[in-house]
Structures are given as C-alpha cells and as structure tokens.
C-alpha positions as CSV (number, residue, x, y, z in Angstrom):
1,X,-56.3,96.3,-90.9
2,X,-57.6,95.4,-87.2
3,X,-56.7,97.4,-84.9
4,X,-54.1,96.6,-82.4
5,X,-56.6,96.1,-79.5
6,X,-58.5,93.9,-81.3
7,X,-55.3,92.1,-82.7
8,X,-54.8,91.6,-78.9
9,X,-58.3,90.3,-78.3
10,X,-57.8,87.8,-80.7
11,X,-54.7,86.5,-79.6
12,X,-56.1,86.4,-76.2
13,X,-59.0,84.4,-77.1
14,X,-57.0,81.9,-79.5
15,X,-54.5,81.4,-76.9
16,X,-57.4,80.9,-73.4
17,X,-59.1,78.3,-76.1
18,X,-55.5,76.5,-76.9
19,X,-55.4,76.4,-73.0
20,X,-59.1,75.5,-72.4
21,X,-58.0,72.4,-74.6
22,X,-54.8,71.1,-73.1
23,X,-56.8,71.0,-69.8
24,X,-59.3,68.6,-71.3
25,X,-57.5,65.7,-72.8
26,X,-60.9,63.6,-73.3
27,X,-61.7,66.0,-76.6
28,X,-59.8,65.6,-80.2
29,X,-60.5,69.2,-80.7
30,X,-62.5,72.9,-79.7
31,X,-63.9,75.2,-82.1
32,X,-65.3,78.6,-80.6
33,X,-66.5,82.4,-81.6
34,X,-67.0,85.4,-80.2
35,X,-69.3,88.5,-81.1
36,X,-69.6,91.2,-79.6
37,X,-71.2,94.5,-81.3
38,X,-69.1,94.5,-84.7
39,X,-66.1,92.1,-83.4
40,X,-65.9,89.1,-84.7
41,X,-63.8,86.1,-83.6
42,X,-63.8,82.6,-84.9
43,X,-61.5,79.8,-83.7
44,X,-59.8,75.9,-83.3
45,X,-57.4,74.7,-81.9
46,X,-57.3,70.3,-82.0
47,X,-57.9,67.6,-84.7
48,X,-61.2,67.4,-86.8
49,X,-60.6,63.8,-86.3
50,X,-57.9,61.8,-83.9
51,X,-57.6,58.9,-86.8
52,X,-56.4,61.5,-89.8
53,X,-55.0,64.3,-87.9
54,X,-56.4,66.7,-89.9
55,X,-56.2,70.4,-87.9
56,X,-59.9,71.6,-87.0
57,X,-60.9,75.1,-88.5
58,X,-63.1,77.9,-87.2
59,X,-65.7,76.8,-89.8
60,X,-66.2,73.3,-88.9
61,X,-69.9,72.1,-88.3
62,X,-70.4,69.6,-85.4
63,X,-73.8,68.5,-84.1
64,X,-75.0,71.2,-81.6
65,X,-77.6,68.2,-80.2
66,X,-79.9,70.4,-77.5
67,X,-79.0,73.4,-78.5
68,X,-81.5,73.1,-81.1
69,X,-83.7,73.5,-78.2
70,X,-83.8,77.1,-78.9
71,X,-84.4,76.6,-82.4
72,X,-87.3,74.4,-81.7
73,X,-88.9,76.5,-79.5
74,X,-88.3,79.8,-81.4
75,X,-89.9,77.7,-84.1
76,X,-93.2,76.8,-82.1
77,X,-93.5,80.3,-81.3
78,X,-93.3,81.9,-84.8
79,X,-96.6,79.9,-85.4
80,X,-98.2,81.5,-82.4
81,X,-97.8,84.6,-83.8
82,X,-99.0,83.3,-86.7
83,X,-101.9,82.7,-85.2
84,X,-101.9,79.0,-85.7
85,X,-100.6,77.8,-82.3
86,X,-102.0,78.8,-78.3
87,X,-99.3,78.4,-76.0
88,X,-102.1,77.7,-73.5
89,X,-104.0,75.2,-75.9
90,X,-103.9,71.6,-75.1
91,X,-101.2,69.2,-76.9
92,X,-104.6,67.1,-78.2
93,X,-105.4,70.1,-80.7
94,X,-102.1,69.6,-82.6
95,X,-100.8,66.2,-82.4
96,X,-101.7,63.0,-84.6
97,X,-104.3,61.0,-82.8
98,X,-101.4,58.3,-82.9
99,X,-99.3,59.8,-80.7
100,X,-102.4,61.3,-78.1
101,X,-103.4,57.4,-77.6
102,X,-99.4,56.5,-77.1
103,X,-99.3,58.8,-74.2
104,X,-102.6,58.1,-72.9
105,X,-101.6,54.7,-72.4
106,X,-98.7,55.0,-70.3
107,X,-101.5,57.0,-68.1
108,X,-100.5,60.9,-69.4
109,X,-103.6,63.4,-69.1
110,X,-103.0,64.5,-72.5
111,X,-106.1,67.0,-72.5
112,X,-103.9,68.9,-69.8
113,X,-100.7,68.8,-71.1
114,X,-100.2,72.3,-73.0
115,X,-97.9,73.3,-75.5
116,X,-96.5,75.8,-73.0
117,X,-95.5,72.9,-70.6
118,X,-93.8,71.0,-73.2
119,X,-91.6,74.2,-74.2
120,X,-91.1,75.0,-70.6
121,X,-90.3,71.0,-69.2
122,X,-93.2,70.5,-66.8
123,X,-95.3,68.8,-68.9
124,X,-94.3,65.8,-66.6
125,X,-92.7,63.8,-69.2
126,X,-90.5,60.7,-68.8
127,X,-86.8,61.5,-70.3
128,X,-85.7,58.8,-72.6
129,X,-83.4,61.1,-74.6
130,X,-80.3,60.2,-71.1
131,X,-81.9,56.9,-69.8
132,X,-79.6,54.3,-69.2
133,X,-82.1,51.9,-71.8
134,X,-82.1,54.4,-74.1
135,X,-78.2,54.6,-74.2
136,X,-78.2,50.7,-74.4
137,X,-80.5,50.8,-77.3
138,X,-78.3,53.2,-79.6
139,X,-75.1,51.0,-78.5
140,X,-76.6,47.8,-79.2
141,X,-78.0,48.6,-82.7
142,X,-76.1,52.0,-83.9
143,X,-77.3,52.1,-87.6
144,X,-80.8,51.7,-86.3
145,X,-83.0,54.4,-88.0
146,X,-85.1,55.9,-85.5
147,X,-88.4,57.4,-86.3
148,X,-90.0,60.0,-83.9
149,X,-93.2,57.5,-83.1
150,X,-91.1,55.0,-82.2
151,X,-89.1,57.1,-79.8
152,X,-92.0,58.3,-78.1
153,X,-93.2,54.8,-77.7
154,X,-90.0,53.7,-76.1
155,X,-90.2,56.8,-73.8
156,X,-93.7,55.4,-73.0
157,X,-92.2,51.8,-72.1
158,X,-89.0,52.6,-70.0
159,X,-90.8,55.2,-68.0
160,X,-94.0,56.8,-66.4
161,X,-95.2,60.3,-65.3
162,X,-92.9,61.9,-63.4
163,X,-95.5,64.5,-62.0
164,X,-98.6,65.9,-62.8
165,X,-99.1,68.2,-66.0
166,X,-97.7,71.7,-64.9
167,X,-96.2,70.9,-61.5
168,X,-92.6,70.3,-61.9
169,X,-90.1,71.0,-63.7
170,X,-88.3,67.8,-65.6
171,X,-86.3,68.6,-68.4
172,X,-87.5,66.0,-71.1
173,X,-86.0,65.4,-74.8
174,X,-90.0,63.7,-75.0
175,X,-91.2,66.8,-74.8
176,X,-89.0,68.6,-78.0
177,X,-89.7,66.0,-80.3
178,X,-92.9,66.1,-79.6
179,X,-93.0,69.6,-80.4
180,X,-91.2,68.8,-83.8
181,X,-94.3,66.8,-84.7
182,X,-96.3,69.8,-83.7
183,X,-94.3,72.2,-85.9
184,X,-95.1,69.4,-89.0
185,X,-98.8,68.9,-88.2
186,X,-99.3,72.5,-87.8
187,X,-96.8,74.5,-90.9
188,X,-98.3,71.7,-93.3
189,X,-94.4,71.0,-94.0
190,X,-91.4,68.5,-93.4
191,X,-89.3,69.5,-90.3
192,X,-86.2,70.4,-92.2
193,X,-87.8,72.9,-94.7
194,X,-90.1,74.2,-91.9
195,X,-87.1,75.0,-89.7
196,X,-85.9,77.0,-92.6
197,X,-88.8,78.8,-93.7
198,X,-90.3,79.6,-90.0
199,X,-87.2,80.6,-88.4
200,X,-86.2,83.0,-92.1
201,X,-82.6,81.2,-92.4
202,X,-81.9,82.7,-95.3
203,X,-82.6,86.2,-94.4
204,X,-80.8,85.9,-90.7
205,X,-77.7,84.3,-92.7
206,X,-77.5,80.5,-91.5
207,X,-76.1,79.1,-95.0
208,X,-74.2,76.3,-93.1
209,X,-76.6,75.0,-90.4
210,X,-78.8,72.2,-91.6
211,X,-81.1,68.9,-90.0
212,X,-77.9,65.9,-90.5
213,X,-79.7,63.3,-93.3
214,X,-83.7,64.9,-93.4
215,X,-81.7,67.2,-95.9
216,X,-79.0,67.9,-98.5
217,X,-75.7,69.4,-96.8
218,X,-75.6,73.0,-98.0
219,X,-72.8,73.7,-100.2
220,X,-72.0,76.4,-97.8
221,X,-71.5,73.9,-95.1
222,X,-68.0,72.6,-95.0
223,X,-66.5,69.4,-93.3
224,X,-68.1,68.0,-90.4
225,X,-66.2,67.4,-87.1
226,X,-66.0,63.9,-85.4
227,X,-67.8,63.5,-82.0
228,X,-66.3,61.4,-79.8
229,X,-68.0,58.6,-77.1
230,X,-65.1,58.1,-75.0
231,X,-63.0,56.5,-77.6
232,X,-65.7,55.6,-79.8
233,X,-65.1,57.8,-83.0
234,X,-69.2,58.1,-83.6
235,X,-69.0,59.8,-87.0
236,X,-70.5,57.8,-89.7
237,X,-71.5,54.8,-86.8
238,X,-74.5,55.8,-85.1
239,X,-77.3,56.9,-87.1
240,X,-78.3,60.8,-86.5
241,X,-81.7,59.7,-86.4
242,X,-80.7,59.0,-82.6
243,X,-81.2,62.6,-81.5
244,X,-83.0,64.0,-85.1
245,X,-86.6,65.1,-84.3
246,X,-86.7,68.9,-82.7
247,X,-84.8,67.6,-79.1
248,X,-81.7,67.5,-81.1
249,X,-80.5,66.9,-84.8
250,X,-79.0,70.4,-86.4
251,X,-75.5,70.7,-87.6
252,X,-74.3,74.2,-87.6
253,X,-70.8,76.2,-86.5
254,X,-70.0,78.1,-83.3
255,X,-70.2,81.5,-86.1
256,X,-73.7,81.0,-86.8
257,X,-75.2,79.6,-83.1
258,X,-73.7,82.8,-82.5
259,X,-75.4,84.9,-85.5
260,X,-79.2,82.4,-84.5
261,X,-78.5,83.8,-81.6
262,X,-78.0,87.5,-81.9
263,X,-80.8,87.6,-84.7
264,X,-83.3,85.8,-82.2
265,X,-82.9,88.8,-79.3
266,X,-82.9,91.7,-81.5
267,X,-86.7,90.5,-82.9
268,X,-85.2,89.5,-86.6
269,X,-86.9,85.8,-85.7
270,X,-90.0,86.1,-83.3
271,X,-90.9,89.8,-82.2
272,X,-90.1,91.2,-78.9
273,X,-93.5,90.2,-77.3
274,X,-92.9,86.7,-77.8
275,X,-89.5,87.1,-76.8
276,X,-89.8,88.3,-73.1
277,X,-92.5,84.9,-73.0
278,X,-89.8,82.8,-74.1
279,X,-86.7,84.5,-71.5
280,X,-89.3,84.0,-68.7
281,X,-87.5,81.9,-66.5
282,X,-89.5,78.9,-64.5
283,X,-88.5,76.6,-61.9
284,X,-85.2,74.9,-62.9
285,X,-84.1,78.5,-64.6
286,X,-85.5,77.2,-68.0
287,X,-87.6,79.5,-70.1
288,X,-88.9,78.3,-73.9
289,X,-85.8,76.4,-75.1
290,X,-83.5,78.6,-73.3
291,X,-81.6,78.5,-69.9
292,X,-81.4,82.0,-67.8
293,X,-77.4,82.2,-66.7
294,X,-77.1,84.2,-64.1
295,X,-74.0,85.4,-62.0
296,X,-71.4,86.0,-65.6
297,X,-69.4,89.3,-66.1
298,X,-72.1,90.3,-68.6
299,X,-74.9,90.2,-66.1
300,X,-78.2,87.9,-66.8
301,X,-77.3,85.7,-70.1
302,X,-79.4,82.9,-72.1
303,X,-78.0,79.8,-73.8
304,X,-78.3,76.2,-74.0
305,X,-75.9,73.2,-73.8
306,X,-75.5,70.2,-76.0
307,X,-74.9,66.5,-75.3
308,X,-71.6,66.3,-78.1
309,X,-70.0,69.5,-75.8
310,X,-71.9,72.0,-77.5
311,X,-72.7,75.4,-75.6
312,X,-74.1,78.8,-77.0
313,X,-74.7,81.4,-74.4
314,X,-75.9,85.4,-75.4
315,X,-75.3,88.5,-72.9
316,X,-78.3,91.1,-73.9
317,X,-76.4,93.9,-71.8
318,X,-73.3,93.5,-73.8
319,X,-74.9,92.5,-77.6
320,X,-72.2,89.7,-76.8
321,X,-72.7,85.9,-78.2
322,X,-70.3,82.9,-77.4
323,X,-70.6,79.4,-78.9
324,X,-68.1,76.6,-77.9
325,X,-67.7,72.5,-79.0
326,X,-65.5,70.2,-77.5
327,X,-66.2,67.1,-79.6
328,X,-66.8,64.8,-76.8
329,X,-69.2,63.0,-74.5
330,X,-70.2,62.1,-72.0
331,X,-69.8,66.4,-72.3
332,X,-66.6,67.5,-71.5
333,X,-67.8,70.7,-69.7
334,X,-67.6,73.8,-72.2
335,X,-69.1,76.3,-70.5
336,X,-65.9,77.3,-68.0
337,X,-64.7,78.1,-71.7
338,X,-67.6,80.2,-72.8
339,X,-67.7,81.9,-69.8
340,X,-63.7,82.8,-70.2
341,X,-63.9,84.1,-73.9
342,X,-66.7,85.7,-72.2
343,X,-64.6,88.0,-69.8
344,X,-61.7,88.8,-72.4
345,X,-63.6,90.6,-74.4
C-alpha cells in the first residue's frame, strides 16, 4: 500500500499533467514519469490518437527524435573506452571514404574535424535536420526512404560551413548521424543491434525502447502514440527513415528515458570518467549529447529535447529523472511541464 504522502504526490502530479494539457490545445495527448530515489510515477492524460479516441496510457511509446542524442553519444563513448575510438582523433580515421569525399566537396576540412566536435556541435556543420528544404523534402515525398548517405549529401547541397572546425558552436543533426555511421564502421555491427549491445539494454532494463523499422518492435513494447504536424496525423505517413540514423530515430516511453537516464549517471553505461567528459558543458550549454539546465529547484540538471515534444531532464543532487511527450510539432514546449513535476516532488 503507498503511503499517504506518496498517494498525495501522485495525485499531484496526475492532476499538474491534466492541467499542463488543457493549456496546450495543439497536442492529442501527454504522457510523463517521475523518479525520484525509489518513487515511481508514470502518467497520461489525452488521446493516443484524435481519429479513434482511444485514452493514452503511461506505457505508450512515442518517438523521443533528439533525445536519442544522448543515446548516441553515450554510445560513441563506450567505444572509447573500449579503446576503439579517440575523442581527439580525426573523423577521417572512422568514416567510409564515401562520406570524407561528400564533405570535402562542399569545402569541410575533414582531417580537422574530430569526433569530439561532432559530439559537442562545433564541428561547423550545416543543419539540414530543421531547414526549411529539408522540411519541404519530407512533405513533398513522405514515404521517401531516406538513407544516411543521401542525407548527408542533401546537407552538403542546401548548405555550407557555418564556421571553422572547433570554433563555434552550431547544433547540427549532420553531425549525429554522422556519428551513427561511426558507431557502425567502428562496433563491426548494424546500428540497431549496436545501440543494444553497447549501451547493455538488457541489463539497464529498456525492454520497450527500440530504432522504429531497422528492427522488430519488442514484444515488450506496447502501442505507439500518434505525433501530430499541426493537424497532420504523421503516424504511418512519413517514413521514420526521416529522422532514423543516430540524430533521431528511437521509440521508447517517458518510464524508461527516465530509467537510460538514471542508469547513465550512476556509471551502469559509460564509467564515471567518461561521464564528467560528457556533462562538460561548452559554448551553447551543450556537453556530449546532453544539455546542462541550470537555474531548476534541483540545482544543475542534464537532459535533452525532442522535435515530436519529447523532453527527458535528470537532477544528480536529487537522484530525480523526468521525461515528458506532448505528441505535437512544431514542439509544443514540454519542458514548463518537466520542470513542474519537477518541483512537486
């Protein structure tokens, strides 16, 4: 039986996401989860989809897009301790020598580009991922299949430098997918199953979080929430393979961003070494797949955002996780949620 505090705390947080909802008519429906030490909190409030009506649950998986940032980069750096990856090595030591003579052309010094830069966004990379061509292109042809090559080249075509290697920071989805080939090239594997194996899925208990069509759904996983474009219902329209390739692509629930999470800072992914590198915060407050949110009740937090609403944010001074969708884009902002279920608990 829970104990009447914590009966409280949950009503509390149901009812702030119920409210966090009716404020933001632009999303079908909110899924969230709290933990803090040994509490536990998973909830909905909404529609899984605005055409059937169906009532979202807790467990829902939605597509957490950049938040599989931190999965990416947490993924890079298990193969530098490894020993199989330099943070400080050039990019031209791991990548195909298709996609070095891509870059080159569009006039990137590829020999100084390093892998660090790339984790850290100041490799100097156009961002295709949010231009306006880019957009255009999923719209125009939404069960286009995108490859990874072919997304680099149209980064190459719609944009140039944006600075010199290791100047600047410009936050780049070129840059992740790129690193998605590295973690292929280097791990000798396919990027789903080397997701899984590198960053110990199994053993940290993600049973429900997968890479939408590069694999089977896990029978653990259960239905899949509808993401919304404005009115556009994109579930089962635009091919995943839009935002697939290490800048985007998981599916997963707000319960296990939030166990990823809480395994990742207490060394049960990369070891604590590694870990301070990747919370080192550059210009633009980014570390290695990770934001550093200052200025919240719980002191200095770390999380990431997502283009379909998606926001995962953990406290290390109070062992407290939150993960929060809202279903829609352009994002209907779901951090002021976070950041409330945040200071009710």
């Amino acid at each position: 039986m829970p104990s009447v505090a914590g009966a409280q705390s949950r009503a509390d947080l149901q009812r702030a996401l119920e409210e966090s909802l009716a404020g933001q008519p632009g999303s079908p429906g909110m899924a969230a989860a709290v933990d803090r030490g040994r509490f536990h909190w998973a909830g909905a409030t909404g529609v899984l989809d605005r055409a059937g009506g169906s009532p979202l649950r807790p467990g829902d998986g939605y597509r957490i897009a950049s938040v599989t940032k931190t999965f990416t980069a947490a993924a890079i750096l298990r193969l530098v301790e490894q020993g199989k990856i330099r943070l400080g090595a050039s990019i031209e030591r791991y990548l195909p020598r298709p996609y070095i003579r891509i870059l080159r052309g569009d006039g990137y010094s590829t020999r100084a580009i390093t892998v660090a830069m790339l984790l850290r966004h100041t490799a100097g990379l156009f961002e295709y991922g949010s231009s306006p061509e880019y957009g255009a292109a999923v719209a125009g042809d939404p069960g286009h299949r995108w490859s990874r090559i072919e997304q680099v080249r149209f980064a190459m075509r719609h944009g140039d430098p944006v600075s010199r290697p290791g100047r600047s920071f410009h936050y780049a989805d070129t840059g992740y997918i790129l690193l998605g080939q590295i973690i292929e090239s280097v791990s000798g594997m396919r990027q789903a199953p080397a997701y899984r194996a590198l960053l110990r899925f199994r053993r940290i208990g993600l049973r429900a979080t997968y890479f939408e069509s590069l694999e089977r759904k896990p029978r653990a996983a259960g239905r899949q929430a509808h993401q919304y474009f404005g009115d556009l219902d994109t579930f089962g329209v635009i091919d995943p393979s839009h935002d697939l390739y290490g800048g985007g692509g998981l599916v997963s629930t707000a319960s296990e961003l939030n166990r990823f999470f809480r395994a990742l800072f207490a060394g049960r992914v990369i070891g604590r070494r590694l870990l301070r590198v990747m919370t080192a915060a550059r210009p633009g407050g980014y570390g290695m797949g990770l934001y550093r949110l200052g200025g919240t009740s719980a002191g200095t937090c770390f999380g990431h955002d997502g283009y379909w609403g998606a926001f995962t944010l953990y406290c290390p001074r109070r062992d407290t996780a939150v993960s929060v969708t809202v279903n829609a884009a352009p994002p209907v902002p779901s951090a002021p949620t976070a950041y409330r279920l945040l200071d009710l608990t």
